[in-house]
C-alpha positions, 0 to 999 in steps of 0.5 A: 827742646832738650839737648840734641846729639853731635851726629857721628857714623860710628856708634860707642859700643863694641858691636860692628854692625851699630859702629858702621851706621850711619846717624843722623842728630839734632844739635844744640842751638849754640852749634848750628841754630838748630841742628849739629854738625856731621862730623864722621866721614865714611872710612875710605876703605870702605868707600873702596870696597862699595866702589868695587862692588858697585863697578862689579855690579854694573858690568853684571848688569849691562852684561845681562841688558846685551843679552837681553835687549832689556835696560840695564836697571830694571824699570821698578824694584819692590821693597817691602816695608815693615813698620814697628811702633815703639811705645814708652811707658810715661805719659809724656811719651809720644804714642804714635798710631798705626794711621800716623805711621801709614802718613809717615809711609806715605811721605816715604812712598812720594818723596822716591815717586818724585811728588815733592818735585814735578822735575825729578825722575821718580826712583822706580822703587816701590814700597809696599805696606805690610802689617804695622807692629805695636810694643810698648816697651821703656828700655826700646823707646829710649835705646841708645843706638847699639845698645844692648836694648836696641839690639834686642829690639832689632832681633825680637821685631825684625821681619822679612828679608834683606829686601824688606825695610825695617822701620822702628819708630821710637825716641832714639837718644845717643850721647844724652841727646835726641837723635832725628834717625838711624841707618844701617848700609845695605852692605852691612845686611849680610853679616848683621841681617836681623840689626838691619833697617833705619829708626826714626824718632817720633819727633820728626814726624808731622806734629813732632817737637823737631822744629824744622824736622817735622814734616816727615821727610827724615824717613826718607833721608835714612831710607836714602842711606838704607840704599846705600847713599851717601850724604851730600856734603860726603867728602866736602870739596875734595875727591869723589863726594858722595859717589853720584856725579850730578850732586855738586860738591858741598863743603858742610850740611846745609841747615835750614833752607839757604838756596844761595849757598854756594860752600865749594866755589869754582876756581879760577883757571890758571892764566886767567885775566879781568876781562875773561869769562869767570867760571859758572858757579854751582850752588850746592845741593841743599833741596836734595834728600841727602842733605841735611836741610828742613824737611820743607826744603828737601824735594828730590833725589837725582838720576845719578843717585837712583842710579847708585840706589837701584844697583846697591840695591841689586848687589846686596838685597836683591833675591836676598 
């Protein structure tokens, strides 16, 4: 396996729009055993600005459930998904097919249905499947997020609305390593719309060299972030987290698949003595969909995270 990127949010290049992604990277094996440490934050001006949105949104919305009778989200929302496979010139390049990539949607489709936990509350996002796009193309396979052959990889492929998910399947690299995918956040689509959508690497698709990350689940993971979620482990212990209250905080990623993590313990409350009650613990989220753990241990998203996802979805692509 070669040498795999430290992921970051902010992308080396000048372009705003590839700066504010949000990357999601193999590690080296002498980091994390497998897989590489989330080192960026998402900045709190930004956090501010969405939390502003997302508050202003939601008054719009229970306004119009007053007046309507009707539930405040909307029971589905349809997002069309357009699929681009990119195809290298070298015989050791990954060739994906168009009924690999109807799997990968698949897998997409089913983990926001909740097929890969009976007890989670599907999403109410549908996805519907247009037509599957084939290039070959070098300089796009390889593209380094934000580069220039990435942008004009995004512009020359780019269809449908900012309602439409974009998905660009090639071997994305960053800093000379391989990258498992790319996101870009909805409330970047209004001023970058043709540099939107997510790209997956074809190693993370079933069969791919991702050891741990091959089953597929990465697609859903980047379209997590499409909707504007963030990471589980989004703030670590302190302050508002990742923004979805019935996610318990985590100190860092969660690698491989340990269900007895617990990496931000409850305190003690003052005063109290051997004898009392100790607190409960809450371990952290690792089967969730925005952690970083293997693809066989992520199975559900959570309400408040549907919640977050639908009304982002609503403030920044709906109609759009």
């Amino acid at each position: 396996m070669s040498v795999l990127a430290v992921p970051t949010l902010v992308a080396p290049t000048a372009l705003a729009a590839a700066r504010a992604a949000v990357v999601c990277a193999e590690g080296t094996a002498a980091r994390h055993g497998e897989f590489a440490h989330d080192e960026a934050t998402v900045s709190p001006a930004v956090k501010a600005r969405v939390a502003r949105d997302l508050a202003d949104q939601t008054r719009t919305m229970r306004a119009r459930s007053a007046r309507t009778g009707e539930d405040t989200l909307p029971a589905e929302i349809v997002v069309p998904v357009r699929i681009h496979i990119i195809r290298g010139t070298h015989r050791k390049d990954r060739l994906v097919t168009r009924n690999e990539a109807r799997r990968m949607f698949y897998t997409l489709r089913a983990g926001f249905n909740g097929a890969q936990d009976p007890t989670m509350t599907p999403t109410g996002i549908r996805f519907e499947l247009r037509p599957i796009s084939i290039s070959r193309n070098d300089r796009w396979f390889h593209a380094p997020p934000g580069s220039r052959a990435d942008r004009e990889m995004h512009r020359k492929l780019h269809q449908g609305e900012r309602r439409s998910l974009n998905i660009y399947l090639n071997d994305v690299n960053f800093d000379g390593g391989s990258l498992l995918g790319i996101a870009r956040f909805p409330w970047l689509a209004g001023a970058y719309p043709l540099l939107d959508g997510i790209t997956i690497n074809v190693s993370s698709l079933p069969g791919g060299r991702a050891r741990g990350y091959n089953l597929g689940d990465t697609v859903i993971h980047e379209a997590g972030h499409w909707f504007g979620l963030f990471h589980t482990f989004e703030g670590g212990c302190e302050g508002s987290g990742d923004y979805a209250n019935d996610t318990p905080a985590e100190a860092e990623p969660s690698y491989e698949c340990d269900l007895t993590r617990d990496t931000c313990p409850t305190e003690v409350p003052e005063g109290w003595v051997p004898g009392d009650p100790e607190p409960e613990s809450v371990l952290d989220p690792v089967q969730n969909f925005m952690d970083y753990s293997y693809d066989r241990c992520m199975n559900h998203f959570t309400p408040d995270q549907r919640t977050r996802a639908v009304t982002l979805f609503m403030r920044y692509r709906y109609g759009r």
